[in-house]
C-alpha positions as CSV (number, residue, x, y, z in Angstrom):
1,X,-26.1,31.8,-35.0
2,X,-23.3,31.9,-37.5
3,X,-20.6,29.0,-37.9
4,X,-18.0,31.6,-36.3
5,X,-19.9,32.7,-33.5
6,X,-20.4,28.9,-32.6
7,X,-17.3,28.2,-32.9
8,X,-15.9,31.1,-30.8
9,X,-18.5,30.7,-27.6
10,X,-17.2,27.0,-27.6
11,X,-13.7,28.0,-27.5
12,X,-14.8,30.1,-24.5
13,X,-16.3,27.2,-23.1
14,X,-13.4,24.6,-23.7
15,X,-10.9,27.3,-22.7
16,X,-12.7,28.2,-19.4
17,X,-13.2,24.8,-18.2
18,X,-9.7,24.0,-18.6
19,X,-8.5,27.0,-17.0
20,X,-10.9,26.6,-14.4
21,X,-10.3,22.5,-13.3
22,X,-6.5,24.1,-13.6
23,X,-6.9,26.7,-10.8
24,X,-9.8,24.2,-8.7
25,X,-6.4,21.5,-9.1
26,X,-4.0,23.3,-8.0
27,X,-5.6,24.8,-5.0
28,X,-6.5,21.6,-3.4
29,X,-3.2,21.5,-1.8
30,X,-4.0,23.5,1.1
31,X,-0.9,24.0,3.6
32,X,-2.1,21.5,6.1
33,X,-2.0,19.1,3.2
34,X,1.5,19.7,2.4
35,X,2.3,19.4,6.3
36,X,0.6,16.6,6.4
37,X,2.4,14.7,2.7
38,X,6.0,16.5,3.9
39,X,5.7,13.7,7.1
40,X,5.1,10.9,4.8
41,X,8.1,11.9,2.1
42,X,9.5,8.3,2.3
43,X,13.0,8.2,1.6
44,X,14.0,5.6,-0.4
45,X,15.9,3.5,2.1
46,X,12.3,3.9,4.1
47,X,10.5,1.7,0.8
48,X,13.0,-0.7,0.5
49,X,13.0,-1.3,4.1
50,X,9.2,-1.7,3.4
51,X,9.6,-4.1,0.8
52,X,11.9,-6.1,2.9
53,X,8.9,-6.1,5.6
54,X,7.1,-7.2,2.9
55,X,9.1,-10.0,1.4
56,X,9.6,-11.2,5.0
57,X,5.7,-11.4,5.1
58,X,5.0,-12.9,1.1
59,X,8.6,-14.2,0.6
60,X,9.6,-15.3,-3.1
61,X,8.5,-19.1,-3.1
62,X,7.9,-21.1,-6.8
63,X,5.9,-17.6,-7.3
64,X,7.5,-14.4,-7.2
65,X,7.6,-12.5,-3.5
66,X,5.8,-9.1,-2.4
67,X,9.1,-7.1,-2.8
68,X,9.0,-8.2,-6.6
69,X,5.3,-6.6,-7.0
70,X,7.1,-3.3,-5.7
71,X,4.7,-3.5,-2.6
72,X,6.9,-1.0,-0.8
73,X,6.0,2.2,-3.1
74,X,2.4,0.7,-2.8
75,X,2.3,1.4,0.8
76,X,4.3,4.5,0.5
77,X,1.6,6.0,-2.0
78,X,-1.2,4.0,0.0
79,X,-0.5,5.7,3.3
80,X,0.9,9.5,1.8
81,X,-2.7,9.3,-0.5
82,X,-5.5,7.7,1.9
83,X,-4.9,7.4,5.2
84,X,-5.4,10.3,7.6
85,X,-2.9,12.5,9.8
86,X,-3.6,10.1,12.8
87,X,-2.8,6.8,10.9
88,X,0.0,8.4,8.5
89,X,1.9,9.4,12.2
90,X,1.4,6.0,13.6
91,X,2.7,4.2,10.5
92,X,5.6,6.8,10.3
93,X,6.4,5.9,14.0
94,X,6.0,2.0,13.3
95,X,8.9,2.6,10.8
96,X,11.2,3.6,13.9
97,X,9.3,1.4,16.4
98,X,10.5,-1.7,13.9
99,X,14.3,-0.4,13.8
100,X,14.1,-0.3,17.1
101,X,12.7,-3.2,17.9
102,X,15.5,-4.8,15.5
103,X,18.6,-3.2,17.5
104,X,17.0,-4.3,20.7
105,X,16.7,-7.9,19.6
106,X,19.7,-8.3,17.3
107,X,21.7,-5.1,17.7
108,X,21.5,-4.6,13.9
109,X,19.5,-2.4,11.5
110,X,16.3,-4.7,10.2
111,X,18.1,-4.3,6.6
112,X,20.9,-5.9,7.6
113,X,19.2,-9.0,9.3
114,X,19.2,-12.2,7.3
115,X,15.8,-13.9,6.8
116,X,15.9,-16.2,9.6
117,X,16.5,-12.7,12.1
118,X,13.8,-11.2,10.1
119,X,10.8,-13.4,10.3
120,X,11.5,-13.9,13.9
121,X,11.4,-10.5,14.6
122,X,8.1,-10.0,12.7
123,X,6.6,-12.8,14.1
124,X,7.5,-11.5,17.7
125,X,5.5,-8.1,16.3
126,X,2.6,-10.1,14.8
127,X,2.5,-11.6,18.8
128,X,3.0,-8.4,20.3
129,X,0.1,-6.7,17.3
130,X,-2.8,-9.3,18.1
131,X,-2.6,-9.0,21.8
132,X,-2.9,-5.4,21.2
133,X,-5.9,-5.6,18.7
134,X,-7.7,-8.4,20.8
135,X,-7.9,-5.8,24.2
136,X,-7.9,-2.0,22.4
137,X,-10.9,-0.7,21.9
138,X,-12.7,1.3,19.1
139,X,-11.1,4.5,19.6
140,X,-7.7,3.2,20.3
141,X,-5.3,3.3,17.5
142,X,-4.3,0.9,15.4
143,X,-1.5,-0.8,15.4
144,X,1.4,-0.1,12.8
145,X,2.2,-3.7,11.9
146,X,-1.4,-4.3,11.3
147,X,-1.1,-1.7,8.4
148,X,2.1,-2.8,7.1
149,X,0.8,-6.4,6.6
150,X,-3.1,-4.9,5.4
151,X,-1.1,-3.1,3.2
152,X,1.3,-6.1,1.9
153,X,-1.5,-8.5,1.2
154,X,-3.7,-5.4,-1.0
155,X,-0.6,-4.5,-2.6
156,X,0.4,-8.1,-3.4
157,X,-2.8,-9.7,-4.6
158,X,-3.9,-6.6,-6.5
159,X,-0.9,-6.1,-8.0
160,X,0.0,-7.9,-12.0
161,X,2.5,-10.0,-9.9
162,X,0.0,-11.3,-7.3
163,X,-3.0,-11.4,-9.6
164,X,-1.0,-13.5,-12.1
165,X,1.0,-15.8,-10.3
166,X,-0.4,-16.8,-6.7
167,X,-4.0,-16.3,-7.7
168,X,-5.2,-18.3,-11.0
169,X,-6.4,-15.1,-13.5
170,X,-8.8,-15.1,-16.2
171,X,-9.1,-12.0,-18.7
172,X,-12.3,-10.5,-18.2
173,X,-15.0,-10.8,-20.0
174,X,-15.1,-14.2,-20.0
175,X,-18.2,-16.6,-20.0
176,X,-19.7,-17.4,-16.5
177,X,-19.3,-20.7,-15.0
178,X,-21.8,-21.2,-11.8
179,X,-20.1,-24.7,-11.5
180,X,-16.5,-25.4,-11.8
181,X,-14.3,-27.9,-10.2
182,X,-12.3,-27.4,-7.2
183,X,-9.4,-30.0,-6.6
184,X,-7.7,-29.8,-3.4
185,X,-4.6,-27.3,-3.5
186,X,-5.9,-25.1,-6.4
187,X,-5.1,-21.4,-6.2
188,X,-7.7,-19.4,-5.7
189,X,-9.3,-17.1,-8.0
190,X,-7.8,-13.8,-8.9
191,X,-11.5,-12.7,-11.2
């Protein structure tokens, strides 16, 4: 085989793979995808109302709070990306569920609450959430504020914020130490 030869077939090669992931890429998005992402478009109002359920949850404190990790965009990519049509509705309905739930108690939109209004509310939704999870059973559905808060402690403590500031980090590699001391009140390991 000649140098030109060789170097034409793997041209064909590169250039049919790359055409090929290109078309296998594309047509992934099959229309019951794109019904199913077009419910879970989240306007922006929608992820800074997340990240103020989220800040309520993992409020700024002497370390930086879950809306300052960006955990709202987290859970919008979290729950557009992983979760299935069933759990994408509920969480789409928990969004209204929680504005209502806000009029009802306060008369006010949950964004404008202060942080006092908030928590209480939450907390009366964290009540209302593990009375719910301790009698469903295993095909009931879950509950929507059990995803928002799943979702605000992944997003937090994997995030640069979280990992950094509330959880003690060491670049990895690093050398193993089977025995190290633990003093009372020391954050816990983020590696």
């Amino acid at each position: 085989m000649k140098r030109r030869e060789a170097v034409t077939g793997l041209a064909v090669i590169i250039g049919g793979s790359m055409v090929g992931s290109s078309l296998f890429l594309t047509s992934c998005k099959t229309e019951e995808k794109k019904a199913r992402t077009a419910s879970t478009d989240f306007s922006p109002e929608e992820v800074a109302l997340l990240d103020e359920v989220a800040d309520t949850i993992i409020p700024t404190t002497d370390t930086p709070g879950a809306k300052a990790a960006g955990v709202g965009a987290f859970m919008k990519v979290m729950v557009t990306d992983c979760y299935d049509e069933g759990d994408q509705r509920i969480f789409v309905e928990g969004i209204s569920k929680l504005g209502e739930a806000s009029q009802k108690q306060f008369s006010k939109d949950f964004m404008a609450l202060d942080a006092a209004q908030k928590k209480t509310l939450l907390t009366a939704i964290d009540k209302e959430m593990k009375a719910y999870q301790s009698s469903k059973k295993d095909t009931d559905p879950k509950h929507y504020f059990k995803m928002m808060k799943d979702l605000t402690l992944q997003g937090y403590f994997t995030s640069e914020i979280g990992a950094t500031k509330a959880l003690r980090y060491v670049a990895v590699p690093g050398k193993y130490e089977g025995c190290t001391d633990y003093k009372k009140g020391d954050r816990a390991w983020a590696t």
